[in-house]
N, C-alpha and C positions, 0 to 999 in steps of 0.2 A: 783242793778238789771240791766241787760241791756236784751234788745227787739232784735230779728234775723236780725229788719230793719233798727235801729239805730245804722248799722255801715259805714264804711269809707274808701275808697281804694283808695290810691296813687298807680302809678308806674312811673319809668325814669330810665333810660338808663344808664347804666354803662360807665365810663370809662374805668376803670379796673375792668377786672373779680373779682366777689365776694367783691369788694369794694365798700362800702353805698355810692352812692352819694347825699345822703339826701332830698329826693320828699322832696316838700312843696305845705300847699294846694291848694298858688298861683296858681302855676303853674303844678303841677302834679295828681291833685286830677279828678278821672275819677268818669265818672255815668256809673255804673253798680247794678246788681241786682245776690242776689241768689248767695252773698260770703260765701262760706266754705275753714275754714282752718281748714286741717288736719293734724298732727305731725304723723309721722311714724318712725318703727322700727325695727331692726333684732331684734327678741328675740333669745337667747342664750340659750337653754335646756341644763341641767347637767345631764346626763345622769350617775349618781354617780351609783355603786353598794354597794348596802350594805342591811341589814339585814330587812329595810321596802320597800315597796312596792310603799309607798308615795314619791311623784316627788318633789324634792327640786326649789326652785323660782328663776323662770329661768332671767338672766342678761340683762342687754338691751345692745346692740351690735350697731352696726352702726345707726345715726340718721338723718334725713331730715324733710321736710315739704314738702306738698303740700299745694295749694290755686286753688279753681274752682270759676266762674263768670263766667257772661255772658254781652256782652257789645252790644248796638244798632250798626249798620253800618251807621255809619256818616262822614260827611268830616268837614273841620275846619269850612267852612265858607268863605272861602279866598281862593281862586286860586294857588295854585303852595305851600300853606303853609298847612304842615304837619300835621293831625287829631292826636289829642291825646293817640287813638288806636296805631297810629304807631309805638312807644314805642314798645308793645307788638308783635304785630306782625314781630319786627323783632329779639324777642327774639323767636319766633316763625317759624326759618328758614327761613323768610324774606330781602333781600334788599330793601332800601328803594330809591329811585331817585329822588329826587325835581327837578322841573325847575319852576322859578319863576313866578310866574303872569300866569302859564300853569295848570300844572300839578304833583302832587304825584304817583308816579308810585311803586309798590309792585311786586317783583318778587323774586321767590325761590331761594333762593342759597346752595352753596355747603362748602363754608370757610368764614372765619371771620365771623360765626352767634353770635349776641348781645346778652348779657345778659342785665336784668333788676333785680333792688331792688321793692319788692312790699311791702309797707305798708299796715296793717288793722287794723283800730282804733276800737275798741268796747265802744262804748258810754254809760256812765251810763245814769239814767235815773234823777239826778241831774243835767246833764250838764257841771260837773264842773271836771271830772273824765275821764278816758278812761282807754284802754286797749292795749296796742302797741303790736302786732304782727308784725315781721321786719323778710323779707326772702331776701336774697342776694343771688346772684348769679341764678338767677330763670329764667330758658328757658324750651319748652312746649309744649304744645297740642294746636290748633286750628280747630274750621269746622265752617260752613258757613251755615245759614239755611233763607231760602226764602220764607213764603206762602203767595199767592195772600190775597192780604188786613189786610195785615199785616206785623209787623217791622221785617227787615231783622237782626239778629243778630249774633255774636260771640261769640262761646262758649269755653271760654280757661280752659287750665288745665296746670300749672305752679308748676315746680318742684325748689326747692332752700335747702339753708342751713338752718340749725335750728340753731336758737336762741331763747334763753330764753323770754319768755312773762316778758312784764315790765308794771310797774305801771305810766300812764304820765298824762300831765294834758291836758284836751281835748281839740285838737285842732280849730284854730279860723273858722270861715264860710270858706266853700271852694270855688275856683274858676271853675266851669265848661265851657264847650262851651257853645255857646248860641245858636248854631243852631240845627236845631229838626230833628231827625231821619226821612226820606224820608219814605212811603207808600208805599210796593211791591205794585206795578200798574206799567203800561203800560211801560212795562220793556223790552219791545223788544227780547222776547225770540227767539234764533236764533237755529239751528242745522243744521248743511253742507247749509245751507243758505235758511233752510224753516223758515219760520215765522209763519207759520201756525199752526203749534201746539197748543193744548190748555193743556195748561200744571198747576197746582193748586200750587206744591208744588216741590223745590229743595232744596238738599245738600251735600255738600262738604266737606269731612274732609281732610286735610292732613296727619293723621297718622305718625306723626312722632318717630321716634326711638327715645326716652329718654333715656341715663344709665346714672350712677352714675359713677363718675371717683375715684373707693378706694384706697385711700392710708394709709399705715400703719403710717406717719407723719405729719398724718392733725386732729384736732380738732375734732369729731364724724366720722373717718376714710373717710372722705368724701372730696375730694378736690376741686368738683365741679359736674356739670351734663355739658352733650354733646349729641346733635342729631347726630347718627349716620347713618340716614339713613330714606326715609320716603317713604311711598305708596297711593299717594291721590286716594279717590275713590269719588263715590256720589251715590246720586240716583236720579231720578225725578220722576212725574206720568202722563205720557200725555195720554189724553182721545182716546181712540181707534179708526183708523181710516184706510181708506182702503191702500193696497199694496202701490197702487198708487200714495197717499199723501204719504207719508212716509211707507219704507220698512225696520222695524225695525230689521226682522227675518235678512232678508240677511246680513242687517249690522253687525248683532250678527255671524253668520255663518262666514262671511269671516274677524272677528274680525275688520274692518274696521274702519281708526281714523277720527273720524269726526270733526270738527270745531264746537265749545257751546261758547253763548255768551249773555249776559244779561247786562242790565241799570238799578240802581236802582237810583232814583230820576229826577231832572229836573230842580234844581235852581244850579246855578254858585256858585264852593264851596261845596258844597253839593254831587256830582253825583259822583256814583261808577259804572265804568265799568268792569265785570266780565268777561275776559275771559278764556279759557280754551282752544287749538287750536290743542289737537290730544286726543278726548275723544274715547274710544272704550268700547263698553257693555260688559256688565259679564254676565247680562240673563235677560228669560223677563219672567212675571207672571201676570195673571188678577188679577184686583182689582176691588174696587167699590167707587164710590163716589159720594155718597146721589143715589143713582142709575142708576149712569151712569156709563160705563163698561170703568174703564179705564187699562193703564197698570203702575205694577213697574218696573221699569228698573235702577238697578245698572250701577253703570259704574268707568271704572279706565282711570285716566292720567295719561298720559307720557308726557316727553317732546321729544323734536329734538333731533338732533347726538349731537349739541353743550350742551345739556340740560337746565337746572333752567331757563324754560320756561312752565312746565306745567299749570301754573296759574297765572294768573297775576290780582293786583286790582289796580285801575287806579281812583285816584281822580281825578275830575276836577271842 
């Protein structure tokens, strides 16, 4: 028997595309919550004629996997050295930039995006058991969700090759970070440089184009997946306020890019800076919250002329 919650996720960085480069729990075993793995498939209808009416069983045709999670926003703990999330994130249309004893910096790119291997153990309830799920070559979905008093998380969606579920023997305790997911609080929420907003809740998805690269010469016709292409948007709710503090309409009307920018924590190691530095609205609609009139407000990023600037995460 195994339990939804007695399971286990590794991920690490590929060297070579689609090539296992073997997590271990030392060193690549993440905390995350709310893993599904899903096998997917072309079915194949035969659309035979003949003398019955009843539909013959249809083939399975091209094959992959998916894996969804959801991971805290955290930093290593160490200054300029890379959170375990990064991994992901730069299978996730990501660059990654270390500077040591500084800074991890995250920004969008356009070539050479990474892939990762993700492991998922299924634990019996023996202990002595498990369940191997092993997706290669797996790059993805990403968004970014914020609400005041509460953990800022990542929600991936991880596309890769299918392989056969194995029978292995459960792996030993694993190594996590030791540092604790930061408190959306006093987060310095910024727009074209008010501060003043009272704002509950944000997020950010990147959107990214996922396909599959088919080949008539590959193992489940499938050679790989590639982002081709991606459209980050969000949304926030800031509490309504007059013209004068902020002039949401106008900005909307004249499509106008304004500068977003947030701090999520406070200890060294720890602290993510969000920015976002040519946000423009899509529309604005009342809302309510607990009874105070607020607004939603979607919004899309772009980046510069140079681009793979729309977003950037900034440990420190």
């Amino acid at each position: 028997m195994y339990l939804s919650k007695n399971r286990l996720l590794l991920a690490k960085k590929e060297t070579v595309y689609g090539t296992d480069p073997t997590p271990t729990v030392a060193d690549n075993a993440l905390e995350v919550k709310a893993i599904k793995v899903n096998y997917q498939a072309d079915l194949l209808d035969r659309e035979i004629m003949r003398s019955s009416l009843s539909p013959r069983t249809p083939i399975v045709g091209k094959r992959w996997a998916e894996v969804t999670f959801t991971a805290e926003l955290k930093g290593s703990g160490t200054k300029g050295v890379a959170p375990k999330i990064g991994a992901l994130l730069q299978a996730c249309g990501f660059a990654e930039t270390a500077s040591v004893g500084s800074s991890v910096l995250y920004s969008p790119s356009s070539s050479a995006i990474a892939s990762v291997t993700v492991y998922v153990y299924d634990l019996d309830l023996d202990g002595g058991n498990a369940r191997l799920h092993q997706l290669t070559g797996c790059r993805g979905q990403v968004s970014l969700k914020a609400e005041a008093g509460k953990l800022a998380e990542l929600e991936f969606k991880m596309q890769g090759m299918y392989e056969a579920v194995t029978d292995v023997a459960a792996p030993s305790s694993p190594t996590f970070e030791t540092t604790k997911p930061p408190v959306v609080e006093s987060c310095n929420f910024t727009l074209n440089s008010n501060t003043d907003l009272v704002v509950q809740n944000i997020s950010i998805d990147m959107n990214n184009e996922v396909v599959s690269q088919d080949d008539i010469s590959t193992a489940n016709a499938i050679k790989g997946f590639i982002i081709t292409g991606r459209k980050p948007s969000g949304t926030f709710n800031p509490e309504a306020v007059l013209a004068a503090t902020y002039d949401f309409l106008a900005d909307w009307v004249a499509a106008t890019e304004r500068a977003l920018s947030m701090v999520v924590g406070s200890v060294a190691g720890n602290i993510c800076t969000i920015s976002a530095p040519q946000v423009a609205l899509s529309s604005l609609a009342d809302s309510d919250k607990s009874g105070i009139l607020t607004n939603d407000i979607p919004f899309r990023l772009s980046g510069s002329a140079a681009g793979d600037d729309e977003l950037t995460l900034n440990f420190t």
